[in-house]
N, C-alpha and C positions, 0 to 999 in steps of 0.2 A: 768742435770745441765743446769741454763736457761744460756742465748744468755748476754753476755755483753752488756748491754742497748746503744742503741745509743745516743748519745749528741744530742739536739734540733738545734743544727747548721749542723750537719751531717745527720739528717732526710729534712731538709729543703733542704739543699743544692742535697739530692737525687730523692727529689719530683719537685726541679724545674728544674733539668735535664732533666726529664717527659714533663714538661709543658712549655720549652722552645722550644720544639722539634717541627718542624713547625705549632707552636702556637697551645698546645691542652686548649682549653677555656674549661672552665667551663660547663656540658652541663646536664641539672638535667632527660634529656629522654633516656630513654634507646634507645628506637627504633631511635636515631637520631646518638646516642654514635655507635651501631653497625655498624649501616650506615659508619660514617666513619672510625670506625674498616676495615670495608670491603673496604673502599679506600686506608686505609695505606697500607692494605694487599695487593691491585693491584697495590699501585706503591713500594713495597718492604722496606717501611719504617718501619723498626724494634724499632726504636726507640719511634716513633710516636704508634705503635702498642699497646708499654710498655704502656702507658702515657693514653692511651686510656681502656686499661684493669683496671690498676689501678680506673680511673674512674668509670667502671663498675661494679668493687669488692666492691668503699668504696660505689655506688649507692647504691646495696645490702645489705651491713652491715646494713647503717643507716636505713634501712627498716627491720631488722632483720633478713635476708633470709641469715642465716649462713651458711648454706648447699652451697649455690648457691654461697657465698660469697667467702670462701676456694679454690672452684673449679676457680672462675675468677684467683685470686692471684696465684695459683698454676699453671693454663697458661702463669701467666705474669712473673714468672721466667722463662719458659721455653722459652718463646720470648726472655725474655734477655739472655736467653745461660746464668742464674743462678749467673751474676752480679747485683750486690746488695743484695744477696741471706740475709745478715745477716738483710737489712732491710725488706724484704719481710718476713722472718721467724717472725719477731715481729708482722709483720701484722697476722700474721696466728696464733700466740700464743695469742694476742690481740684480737682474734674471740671468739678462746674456751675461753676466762677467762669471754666475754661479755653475751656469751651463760648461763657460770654458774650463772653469776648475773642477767640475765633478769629470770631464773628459780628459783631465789631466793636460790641459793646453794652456799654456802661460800667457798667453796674450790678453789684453784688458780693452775691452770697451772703449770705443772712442767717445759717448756720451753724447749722440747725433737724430736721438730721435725728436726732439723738437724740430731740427734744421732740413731734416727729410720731408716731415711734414707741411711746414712751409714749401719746401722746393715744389711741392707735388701742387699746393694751392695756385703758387705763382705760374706755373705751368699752363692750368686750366683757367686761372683769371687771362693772361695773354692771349693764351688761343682762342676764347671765348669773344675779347674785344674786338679781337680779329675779324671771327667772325660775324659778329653782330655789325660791323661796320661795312663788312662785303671785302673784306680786304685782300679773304680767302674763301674760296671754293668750297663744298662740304666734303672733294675729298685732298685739295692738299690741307684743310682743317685739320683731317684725322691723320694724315699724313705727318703734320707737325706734330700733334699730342704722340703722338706712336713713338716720334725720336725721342720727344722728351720724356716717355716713360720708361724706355730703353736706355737711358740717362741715368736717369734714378735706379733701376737694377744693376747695371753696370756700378754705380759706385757703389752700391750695398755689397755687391761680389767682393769689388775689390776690399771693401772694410772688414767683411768675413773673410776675406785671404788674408789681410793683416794681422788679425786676429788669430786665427788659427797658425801660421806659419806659411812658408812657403810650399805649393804642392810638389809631392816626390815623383810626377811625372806631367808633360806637359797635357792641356787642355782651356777644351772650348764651350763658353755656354752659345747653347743656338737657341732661337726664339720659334716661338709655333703659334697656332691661330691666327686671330687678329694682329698681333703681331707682328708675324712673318707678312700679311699681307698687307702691314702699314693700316687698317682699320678700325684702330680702339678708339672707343668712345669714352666719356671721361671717366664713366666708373666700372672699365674693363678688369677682367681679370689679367692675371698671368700665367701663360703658358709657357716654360721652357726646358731643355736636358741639356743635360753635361756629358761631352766627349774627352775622352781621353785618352792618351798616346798609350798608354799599357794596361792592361786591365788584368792588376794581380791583387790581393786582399788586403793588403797594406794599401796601396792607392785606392781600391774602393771603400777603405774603410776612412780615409782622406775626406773624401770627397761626400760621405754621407755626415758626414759631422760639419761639414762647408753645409751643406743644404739644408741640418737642421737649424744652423747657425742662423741662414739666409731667411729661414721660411720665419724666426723667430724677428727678425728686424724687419721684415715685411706684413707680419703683424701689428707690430709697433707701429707702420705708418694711420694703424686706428682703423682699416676698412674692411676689417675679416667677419666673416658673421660669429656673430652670439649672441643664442637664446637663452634669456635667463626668464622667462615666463613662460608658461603656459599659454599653447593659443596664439603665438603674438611672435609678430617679426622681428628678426635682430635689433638685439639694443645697438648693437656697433653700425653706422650704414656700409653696407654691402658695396664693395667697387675694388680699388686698387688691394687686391692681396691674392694667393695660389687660388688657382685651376682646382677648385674640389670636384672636381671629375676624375682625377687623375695623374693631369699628362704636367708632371712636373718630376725632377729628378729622384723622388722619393717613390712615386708613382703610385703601386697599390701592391698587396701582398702577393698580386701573385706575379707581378714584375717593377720592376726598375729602370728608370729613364737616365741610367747612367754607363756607360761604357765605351768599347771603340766602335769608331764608323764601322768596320765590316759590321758590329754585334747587332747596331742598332737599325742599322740600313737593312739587317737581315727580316724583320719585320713585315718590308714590303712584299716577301716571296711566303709570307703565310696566307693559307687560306683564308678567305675573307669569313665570318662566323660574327651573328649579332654582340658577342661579346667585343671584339676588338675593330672592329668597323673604328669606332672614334679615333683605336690609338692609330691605325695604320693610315687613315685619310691626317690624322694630326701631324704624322709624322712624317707626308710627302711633301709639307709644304715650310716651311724653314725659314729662318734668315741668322747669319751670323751677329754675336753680340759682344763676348768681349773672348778675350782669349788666342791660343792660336788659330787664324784664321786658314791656314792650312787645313787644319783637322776638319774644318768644315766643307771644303771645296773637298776632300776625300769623301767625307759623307756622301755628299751630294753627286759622284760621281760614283760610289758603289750602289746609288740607287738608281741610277741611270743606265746602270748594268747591268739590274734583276729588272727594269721594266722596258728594256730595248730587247730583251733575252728573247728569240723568235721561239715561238710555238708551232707544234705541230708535228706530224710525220716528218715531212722535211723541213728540218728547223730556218734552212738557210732561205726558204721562200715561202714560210709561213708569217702569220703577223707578230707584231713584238704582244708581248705581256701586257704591255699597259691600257692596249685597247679591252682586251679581256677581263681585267679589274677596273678600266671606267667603268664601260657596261654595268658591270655588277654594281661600282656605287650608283651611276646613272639609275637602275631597274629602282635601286633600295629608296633613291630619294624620290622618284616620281610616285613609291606609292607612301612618303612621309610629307611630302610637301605638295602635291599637285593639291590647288586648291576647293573647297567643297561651295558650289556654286550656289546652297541654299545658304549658305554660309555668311559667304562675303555679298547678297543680297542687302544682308541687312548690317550695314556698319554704325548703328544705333545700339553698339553693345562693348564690352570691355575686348580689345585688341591686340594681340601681342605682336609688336612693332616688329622686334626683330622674330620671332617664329615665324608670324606671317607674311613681312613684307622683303627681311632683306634675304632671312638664311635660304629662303625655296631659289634666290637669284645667286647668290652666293656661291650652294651647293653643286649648283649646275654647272657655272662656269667654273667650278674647281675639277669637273668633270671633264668640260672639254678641255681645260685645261691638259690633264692627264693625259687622255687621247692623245691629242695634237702634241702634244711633250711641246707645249708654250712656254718663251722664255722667263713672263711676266708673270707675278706672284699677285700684285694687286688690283683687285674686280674691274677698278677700271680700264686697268690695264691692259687686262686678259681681252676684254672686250672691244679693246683698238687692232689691238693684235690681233685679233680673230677676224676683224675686218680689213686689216693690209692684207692678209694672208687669202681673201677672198671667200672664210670660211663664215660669214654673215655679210649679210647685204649690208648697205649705207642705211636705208631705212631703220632695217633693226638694232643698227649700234645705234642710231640717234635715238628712239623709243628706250631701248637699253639699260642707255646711260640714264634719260632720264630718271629710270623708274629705282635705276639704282642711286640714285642722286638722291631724290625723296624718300626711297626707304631707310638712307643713313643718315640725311637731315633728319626725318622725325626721332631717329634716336635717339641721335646725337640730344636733341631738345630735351626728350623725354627724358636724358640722363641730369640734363643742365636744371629742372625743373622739380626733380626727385630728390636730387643731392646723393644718388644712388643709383644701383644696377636694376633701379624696376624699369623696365620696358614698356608698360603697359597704358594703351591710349584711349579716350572715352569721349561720345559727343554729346554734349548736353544739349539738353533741349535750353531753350528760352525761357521755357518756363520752370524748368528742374532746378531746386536748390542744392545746393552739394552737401551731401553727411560725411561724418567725418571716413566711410571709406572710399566713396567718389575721390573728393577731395583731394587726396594722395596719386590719383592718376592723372598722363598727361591729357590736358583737353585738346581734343580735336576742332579746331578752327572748321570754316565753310571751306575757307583754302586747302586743310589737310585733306580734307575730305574729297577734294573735288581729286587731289594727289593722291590718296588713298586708292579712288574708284581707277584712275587711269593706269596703277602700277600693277594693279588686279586682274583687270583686261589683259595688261602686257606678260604677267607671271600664267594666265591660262592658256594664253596663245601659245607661248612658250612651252608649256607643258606638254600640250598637243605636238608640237615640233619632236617633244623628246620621247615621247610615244612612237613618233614614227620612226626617231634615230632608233631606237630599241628595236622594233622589229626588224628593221634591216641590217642591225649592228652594225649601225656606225658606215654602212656602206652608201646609204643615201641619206647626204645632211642637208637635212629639213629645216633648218638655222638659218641657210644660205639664200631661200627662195625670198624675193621684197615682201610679197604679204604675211610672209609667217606673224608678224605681229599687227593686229590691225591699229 
């Protein structure tokens, strides 16, 4: 449902509020406009700051630079603490409608970024009650947030289909990361590509205008970064918006996360090389999201093909591929993650929750995962699996689980406490007063702590275990034995 238009007298009267404000002039330079951005900002003039973005945003527009444009606006609510909100949403509805007519697409705005934004709060206030009451587990917690943010991009697709027209050939958006494995926290990003049933230039050129569409309404839900100082963390907070790594259907110049199963599946049978390790580990792990669901189960079955493919002189009694590419991720992550034991001695210092505690647990079982060709996609999952299957002792899934349980509780916390994607945990002393940078991180309780120390123990043991899987590749699994974790 769109926004109540504003009256021409109530848009005026909201813009020279702006330019009343210790006289913002007219100024057509950016680099002159930031300038005094960064003054408003050293003498705490909020108002002046507004007045100054806005400039910045409509700079942008009139040049076409929508992407850039949304993200300014989208800061300039959040400087005003979301007063004027109903005139800023028109500005931001007034982008994407400008976008569809400079691409020559007839379609109009539905006028939904208030109603998104809400969806996305009511989400994280439910699951949160949930949790905090025990209602739910911390991982069908993330499990829930996952669908429902899987929710909210599915209907933004479909509004960007409506929008655009209908596509000239069929397809499927698939989900990646956290994701795919049901583990986003409440200010995850998003990962996902578009498959499609023909890949000729007219339908890629479709389906790149869908994703600028898309990436422009998932702006709009407020949580993209932008820096508009010097020095200083995003004005916007960081959480629900793309994957600025990459692995999204626009992807990066020197590829695109958009085409058919065979194109994309073919990924998996590239050499592994520091540059593409992210997209090829991103792209073994999936889950279907809206679209046809056929084109996914094809994906997912021509990559089952490049890494069942036997190796070797004789292919027909050599190993499949996948054990030869876990390995390799295995080797890469044991020397990114195995933990630095003068290190984690001393947890009296700033912590990076998910570097340190979940991705080193994460990675690994995404590992054996691969090996084993597991059917389950979610850590906790992988790790029951692993033990029906006799490839971990009962001992070790039960340590396991724990340690994977507390390394996504404290996230999870860390996110709920941030209002944002910082991950970062800290233990105060008794006697320490917090500054204003402490302050911004999560605090470590006696209990995190004592969590912290036991998850640590279980991630070294662990590492040791995949030290010895390394040398023997993969042929004696050191996972299996009851003491591998003490």
């Amino acid at each position: 449902m769109a926004l109540p238009p504003l009256t021409s007298q109530e848009t005026q009267q909201i813009s020279l509020s702006f330019a009343t404000s210790s006289s913002v002039n007219s100024i057509d330079s950016e680099e002159e406009l930031m300038q005094q951005l960064q003054q408003a900002k050293d003498q705490d003039d909020l108002l002046l700051q507004g007045g100054l973005l806005e400039q910045l945003g409509d700079l942008a527009f009139s040049k076409q630079n929508f992407i850039k444009a949304v993200k300014i606006f989208n800061a300039a609510l959040v400087i005003n603490h979301l007063e004027n909100s109903q005139y800023f949403y028109q500005k931001l509805e007034e982008i994407e409608n400008t976008f569809l007519q400079s691409h020559s697409l007839s379609g109009r705005s539905h006028g939904n970024v208030e109603k998104h934004r809400q969806t996305v709060a009511k989400i994280r206030n439910q699951v949160d009650i949930d949790y905090c009451h025990k209602k739910t587990d911390t991982h069908h917690t993330l499990v829930n947030l996952t669908n429902g943010y899987k929710q909210v991009l599915c209907s933004l697709v479909e509004e960007a289909v409506q929008c655009i027209g209908p596509p000239p050939t069929g397809f499927a958006f698939m989900g990646m990361g956290s994701m795919a494995r049901g583990e986003m926290c409440p200010f995850s990003d998003l990962e996902f590509a578009i498959l499609i049933e023909k890949d000729t230039e007219k339908n890629l050129r479709y389906f790149q205008d869908l994703s600028r569409l898309i990436e422009i309404k998932i702006i709009n839900l407020g949580e993209t970064q932008f820096r508009g100082f010097a020095q200083e963390e995003s004005i916007t907070p960081i959480g629900l918006s793309m994957d600025s790594g990459g692995m999204t259907p626009l992807g990066h110049e020197k590829y695109q996360l958009i085409g058919t199963a065979q194109k994309l599946a073919q990924y998996q049978a590239d050499a592994l090389t520091e540059e593409n390790s992210f997209l090829i580990n991103g792209l073994s792990t999936i889950c279907f999201l809206t679209g046809k669901e056929s084109l996914v189960e094809n994906y997912l079955e021509e990559v089952r093909k490049i890494l069942d493919k036997k190796m070797g002189a004789l292919h027909v009694f050599g190993k499949p591929f996948r054990s030869f590419r876990a390995i390799d991720f295995l080797r890469k992550h044991v020397e990114d993650y195995t933990p630095n034991p003068h290190a984690t001695a001393d947890l009296s210092r700033v912590l990076g929750l998910k570097k340190e505690l979940y991705r080193p647990i994460q990675a690994l079982l995404g590992d054996l995962r691969m090996f084993y060709a597991l059917n389950s996609t979610n850590s906790f999952d992988c790790i029951r699996e692993l033990c029906s299957r006799n490839l971990l002792s009962k001992e070790v899934e039960k340590n396991l689980l724990k340690a994977l349980n507390d390394a996504l509780g404290n996230r999870y916390e860390a996110h709920v406490y941030a209002k944002c994607k910082r991950e970062l945990g800290y233990e105060f002393k008794s006697e320490e007063e917090m500054d204003p940078e402490t302050e911004r991180l999560f605090p470590l309780s006696n209990v995190h702590i004592l969590g912290i120390t036991e998850t640590f123990c279980v991630i070294t043991s662990l590492y040791k275990a995949a030290n010895v899987f390394l040398q023997t590749q993969g042929e004696v699994n050191s996972f299996a034995k009851p003491s591998v974790i003490d």
